[in-house]
C-alpha positions in Angstrom: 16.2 14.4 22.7 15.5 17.0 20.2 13.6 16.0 17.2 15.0 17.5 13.9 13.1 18.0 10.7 13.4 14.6 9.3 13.0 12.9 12.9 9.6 14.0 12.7 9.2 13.1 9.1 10.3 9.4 10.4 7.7 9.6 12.6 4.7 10.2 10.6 5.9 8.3 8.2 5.5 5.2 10.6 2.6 6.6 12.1 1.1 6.3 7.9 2.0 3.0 7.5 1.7 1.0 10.9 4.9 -0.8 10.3 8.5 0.0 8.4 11.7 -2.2 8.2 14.9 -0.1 8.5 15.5 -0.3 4.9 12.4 1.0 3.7 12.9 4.3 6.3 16.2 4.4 5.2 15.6 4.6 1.5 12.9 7.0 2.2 14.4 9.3 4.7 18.3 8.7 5.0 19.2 7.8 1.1 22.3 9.3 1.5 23.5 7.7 4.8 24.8 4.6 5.7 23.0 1.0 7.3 25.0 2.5 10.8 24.1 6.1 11.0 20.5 5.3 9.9 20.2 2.7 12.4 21.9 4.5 15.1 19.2 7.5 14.4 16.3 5.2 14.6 17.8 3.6 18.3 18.2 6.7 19.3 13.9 7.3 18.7 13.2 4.2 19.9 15.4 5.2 23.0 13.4 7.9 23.7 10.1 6.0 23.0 9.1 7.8 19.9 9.6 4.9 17.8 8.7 1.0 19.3 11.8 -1.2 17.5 10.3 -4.8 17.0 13.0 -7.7 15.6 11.0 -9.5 12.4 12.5 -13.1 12.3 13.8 -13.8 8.8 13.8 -17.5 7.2 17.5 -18.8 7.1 19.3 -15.2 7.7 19.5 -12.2 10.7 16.5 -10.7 11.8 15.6 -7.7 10.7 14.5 -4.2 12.6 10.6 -3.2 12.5 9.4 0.0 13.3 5.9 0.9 14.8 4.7 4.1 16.9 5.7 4.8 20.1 4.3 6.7 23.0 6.1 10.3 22.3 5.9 9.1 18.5 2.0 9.2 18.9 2.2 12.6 20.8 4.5 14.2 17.6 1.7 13.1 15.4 -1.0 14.7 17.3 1.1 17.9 17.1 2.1 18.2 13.5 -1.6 16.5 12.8 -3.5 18.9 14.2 -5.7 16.2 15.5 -6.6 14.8 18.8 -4.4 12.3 20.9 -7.9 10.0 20.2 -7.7 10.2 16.7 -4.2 8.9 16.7 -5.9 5.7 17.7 -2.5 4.5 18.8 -1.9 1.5 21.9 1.3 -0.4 22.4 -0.3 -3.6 22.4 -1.7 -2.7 18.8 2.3 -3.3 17.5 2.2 -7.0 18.8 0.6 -8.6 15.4 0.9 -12.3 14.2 3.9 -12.4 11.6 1.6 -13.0 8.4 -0.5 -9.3 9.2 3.3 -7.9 9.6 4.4 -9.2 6.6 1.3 -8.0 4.7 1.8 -4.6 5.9 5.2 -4.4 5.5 4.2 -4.8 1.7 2.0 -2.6 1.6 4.1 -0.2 3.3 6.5 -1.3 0.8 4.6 -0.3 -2.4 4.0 3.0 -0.6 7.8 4.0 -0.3 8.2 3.1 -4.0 5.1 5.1 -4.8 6.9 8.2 -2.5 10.0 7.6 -4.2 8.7 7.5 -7.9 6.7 11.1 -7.1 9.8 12.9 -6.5 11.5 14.7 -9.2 8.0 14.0 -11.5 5.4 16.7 -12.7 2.6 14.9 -10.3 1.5 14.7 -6.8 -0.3 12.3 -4.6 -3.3 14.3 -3.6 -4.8 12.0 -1.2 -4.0 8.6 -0.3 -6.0 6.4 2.1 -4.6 2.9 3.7 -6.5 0.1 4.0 -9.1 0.1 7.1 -12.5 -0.5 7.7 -13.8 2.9 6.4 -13.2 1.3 3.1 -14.9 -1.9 3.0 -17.9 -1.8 0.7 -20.3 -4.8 0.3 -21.8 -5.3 -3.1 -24.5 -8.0 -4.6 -23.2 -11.1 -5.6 -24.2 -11.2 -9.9 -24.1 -15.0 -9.4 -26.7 -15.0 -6.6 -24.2 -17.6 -4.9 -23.5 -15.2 -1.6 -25.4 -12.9 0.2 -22.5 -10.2 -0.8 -19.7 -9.8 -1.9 -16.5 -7.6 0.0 -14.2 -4.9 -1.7 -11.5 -4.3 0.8 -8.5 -2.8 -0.5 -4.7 -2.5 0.8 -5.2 1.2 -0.1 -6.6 3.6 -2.0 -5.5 6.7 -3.6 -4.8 9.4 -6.0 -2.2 11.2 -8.5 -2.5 14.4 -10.0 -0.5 15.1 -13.0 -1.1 17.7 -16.2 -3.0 15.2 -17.7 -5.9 14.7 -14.8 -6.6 12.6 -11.8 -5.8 9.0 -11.7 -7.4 6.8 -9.0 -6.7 3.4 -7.6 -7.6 1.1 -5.6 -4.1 -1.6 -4.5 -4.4 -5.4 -3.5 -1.2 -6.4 -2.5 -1.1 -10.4 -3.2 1.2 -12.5 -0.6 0.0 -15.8 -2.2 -1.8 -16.7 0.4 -5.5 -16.5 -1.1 -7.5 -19.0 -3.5 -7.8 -18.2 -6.9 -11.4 -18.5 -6.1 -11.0 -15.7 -3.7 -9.3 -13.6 -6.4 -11.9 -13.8 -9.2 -14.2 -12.7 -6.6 -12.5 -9.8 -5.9 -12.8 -9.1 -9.5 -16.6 -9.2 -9.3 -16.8 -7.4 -6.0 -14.8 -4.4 -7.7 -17.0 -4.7 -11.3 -20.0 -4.7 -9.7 -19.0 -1.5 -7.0 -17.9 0.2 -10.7 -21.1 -0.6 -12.6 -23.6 -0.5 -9.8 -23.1 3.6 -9.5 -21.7 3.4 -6.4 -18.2 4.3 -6.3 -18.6 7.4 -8.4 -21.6 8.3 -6.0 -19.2 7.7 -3.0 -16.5 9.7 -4.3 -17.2 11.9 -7.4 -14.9 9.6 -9.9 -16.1 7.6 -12.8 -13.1 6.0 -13.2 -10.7 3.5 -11.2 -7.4 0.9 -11.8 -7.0 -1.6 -9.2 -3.3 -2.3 -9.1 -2.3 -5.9 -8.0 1.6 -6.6 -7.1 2.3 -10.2 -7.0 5.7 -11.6 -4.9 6.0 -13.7 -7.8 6.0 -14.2 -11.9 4.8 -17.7 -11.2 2.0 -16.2 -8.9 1.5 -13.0 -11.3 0.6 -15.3 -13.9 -1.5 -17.4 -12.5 -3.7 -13.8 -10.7 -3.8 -12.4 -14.9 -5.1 -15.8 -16.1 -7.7 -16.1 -13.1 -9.2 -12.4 -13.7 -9.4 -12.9 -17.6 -11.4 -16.2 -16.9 -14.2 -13.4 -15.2 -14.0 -10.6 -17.6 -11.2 -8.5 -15.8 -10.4 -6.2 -18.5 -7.7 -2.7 -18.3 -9.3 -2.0 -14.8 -7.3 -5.0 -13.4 -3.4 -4.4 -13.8 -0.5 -6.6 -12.0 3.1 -6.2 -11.7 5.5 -8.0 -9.3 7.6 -6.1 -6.5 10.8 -7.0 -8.4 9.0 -4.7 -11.4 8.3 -1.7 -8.5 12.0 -1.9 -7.6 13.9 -2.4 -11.0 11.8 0.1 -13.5 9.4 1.9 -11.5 5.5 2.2 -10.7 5.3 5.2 -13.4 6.9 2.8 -16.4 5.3 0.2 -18.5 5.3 -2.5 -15.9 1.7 -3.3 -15.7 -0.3 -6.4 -17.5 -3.7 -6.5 -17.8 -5.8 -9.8 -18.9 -6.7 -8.7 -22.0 -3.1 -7.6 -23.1 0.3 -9.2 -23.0 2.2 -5.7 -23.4 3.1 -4.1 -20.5 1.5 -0.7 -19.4 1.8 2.4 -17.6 -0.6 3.1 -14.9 -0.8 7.0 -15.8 -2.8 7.3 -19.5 -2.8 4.2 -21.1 -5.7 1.9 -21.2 -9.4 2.4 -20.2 -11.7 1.2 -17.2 
């Protein structure tokens, strides 16, 4: 099979985000073609083992194509990478996951191709952007004297240049599945990473947004009022998916705690 331009953009594009359903490659990659010639493209590099095709099962409806690296997938990455086959860190058996980690990456992967999506056509660029692994967990002192530590482990982490500056956040992506215990303590954990010195130490920045998308309204509302109850201020912003996909991650779809109108991410607002 010969790999063509956007093949190989399909490709790293999987490789970035560990798992993609059809629709997100499609909107990403083929927004001009149709559910059949997309899906026809993507059997044809799973055919040929650059792509491994996984079937998600779906809740009361058909079950719906997942995409992970394949073998000759993780070889085009090495090549357009410039890296080593070791630092692709890719195994076969790493695509069999439980269904809840799939699901939680899917979203992630999910705000990702809206973030892609919202760049184009805009006067800004991602300059870097990092997903979640165990390079960026960072354990900070509990204020309350409660734990040993606390844990800031974000879904990602990244940045946007525009005219105005740098922007830099950190993303939680929220599939209802944790205490709002657990939530206020993610609250703290980031607070005290800010105000301890660390962060800006670690990475030359003084300032951060951590941006929280909810599945919910219900379960939006519920993360704002948690975070208000431990000080979260303008550095904690939420939205829902259904925001991401109707206005846009650019727009004023953002609530903070401390404010019941809606913000943008880019220029409003203040750590």
């Amino acid at each position: 099979m010969r790999l063509t331009l956007r093949d190989v953009s399909v490709i790293l594009s999987v490789y970035e985000n560990r798992f993609m359903r059809r629709d997100q490659i499609q909107r990403l990659h083929f927004p001009g073609s149709s559910v059949q010639a997309t899906s026809a493209r993507l059997k044809k590099l799973s055919d040929h083992k650059f792509l491994d095709k996984m079937q998600r099962p779906v809740i009361g409806g058909a079950s719906q194509a997942v995409y992970a690296l394949n073998k000759r997938g993780a070889d085009v990455v090495t090549m357009n990478l410039d890296v080593s086959r070791q630092q692709v860190h890719w195994k076969r058996d790493n695509n069999r996951v439980e269904w809840l980690f799939m699901e939680h990456t899917l979203a992630v992967s999910e705000f990702k191709v809206c973030l892609d999506l919202a760049l184009r056509g805009r006067e800004a660029e991602l300059y870097f952007h990092q997903r979640g692994d165990r390079s960026l967990i960072r354990r900070v002192s509990d204020p309350s004297g409660k734990k040993k530590y606390l844990v800031v482990a974000p879904d990602a982490f990244f940045g946007v240049q525009t005219e105005r500056g740098k922007h830099i956040f950190f993303l939680e992506v929220d599939m209802g599945t944790e205490t709002l215990k657990r939530i206020q303590e993610k609250v703290i954990a980031y607070k005290k990473y800010w105000k301890s010195g660390k962060y800006e130490k670690e990475y030359g920045f003084n300032h951060f947004r951590v941006l929280t998308v909810a599945e919910s309204e219900t379960r939006l509302a519920n993360l704002i009022q948690a975070t208000g109850k431990v000080g979260g201020k303008y550095m904690f912003v939420f939205t829902t998916f259904a925001g991401l996909h109707n206005v846009g991650i650019f727009e004023p779809i953002w609530l903070a705690a401390v404010s019941t109108i809606p913000l943008g991410i880019i220029g409003d607002g203040s750590s």
